[in-house]
N, C-alpha and C positions, 0 to 999 in steps of 0.2 A: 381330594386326597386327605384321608385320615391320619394324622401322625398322633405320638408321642409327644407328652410334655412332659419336662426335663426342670425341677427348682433345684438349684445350687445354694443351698442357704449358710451362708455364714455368723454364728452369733457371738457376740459378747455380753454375757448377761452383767446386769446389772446386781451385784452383789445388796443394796439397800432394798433393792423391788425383790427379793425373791420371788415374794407369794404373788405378786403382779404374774411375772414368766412363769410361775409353775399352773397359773390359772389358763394363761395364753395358750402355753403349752400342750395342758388337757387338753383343752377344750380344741385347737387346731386339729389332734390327730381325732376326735369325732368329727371332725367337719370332710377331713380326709375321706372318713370311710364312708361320706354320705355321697361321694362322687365317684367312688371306686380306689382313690389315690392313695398310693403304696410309699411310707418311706422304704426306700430301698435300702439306706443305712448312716447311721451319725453315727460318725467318727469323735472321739474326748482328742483334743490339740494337746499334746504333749510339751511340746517345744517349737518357736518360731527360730527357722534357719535364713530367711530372708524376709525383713519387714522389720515395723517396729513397735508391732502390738502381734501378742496371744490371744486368738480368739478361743474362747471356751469349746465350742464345737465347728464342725463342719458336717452337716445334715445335705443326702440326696432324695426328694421328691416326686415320684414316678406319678403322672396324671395319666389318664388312658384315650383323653383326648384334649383339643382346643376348648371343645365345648365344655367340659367337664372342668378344667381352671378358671374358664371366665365364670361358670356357676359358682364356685365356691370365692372366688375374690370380688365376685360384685352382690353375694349373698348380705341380707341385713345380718344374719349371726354375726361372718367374716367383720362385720363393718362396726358393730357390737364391742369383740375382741381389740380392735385398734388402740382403741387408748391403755388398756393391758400389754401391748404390744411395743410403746413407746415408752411407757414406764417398766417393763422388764428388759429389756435391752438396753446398754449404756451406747451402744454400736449392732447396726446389724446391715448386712450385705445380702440380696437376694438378685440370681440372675438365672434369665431362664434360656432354657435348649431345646431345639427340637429334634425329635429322629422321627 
């Protein structure tokens, strides 16, 4: 059975690393289109009503298959991006869905 795959990405960028996340950034939404995967939509965080941090956005990640995620997360590019990854986020949350 072929399904959907579903990232729930939560970020808090790192205000000192800009240019780190704006490189990660790029460069993730071409890695996107090398496996077909749609951001569906980030949302800007406004206001936190329950918790005790603001995260910068909340981003959804439409993959069009299993196979197609595990390609782009076990890619060298993917693997490349990481340390950009860890220096442009001060916090980041990613959880995945399937339909």
């Amino acid at each position: 059975m072929n399904f959907k795959i579903f990232l729930i990405i939560i970020g808090f960028v790192n205000p000192q690393e800009r240019e780190s996340f704006d490189h990660y950034a790029t460069n993730m939404r071409t890695l996107y289109e090398t496996v077909d995967a749609t951001v569906v939509e980030k949302y800007p965080i406004a206001q936190t009503i329950v918790g005790d941090e603001k995260p910068d956005f909340i981003m959804v990640v439409e993959f069009p298959s299993q196979e197609a995620f595990v390609k782009l997360f076990s890619s060298e590019e993917y693997k490349k991006l990481v340390p950009y990854r860890e220096k442009g986020f001060k916090k980041l949350e990613v959880f995945v869905s399937k339909k």
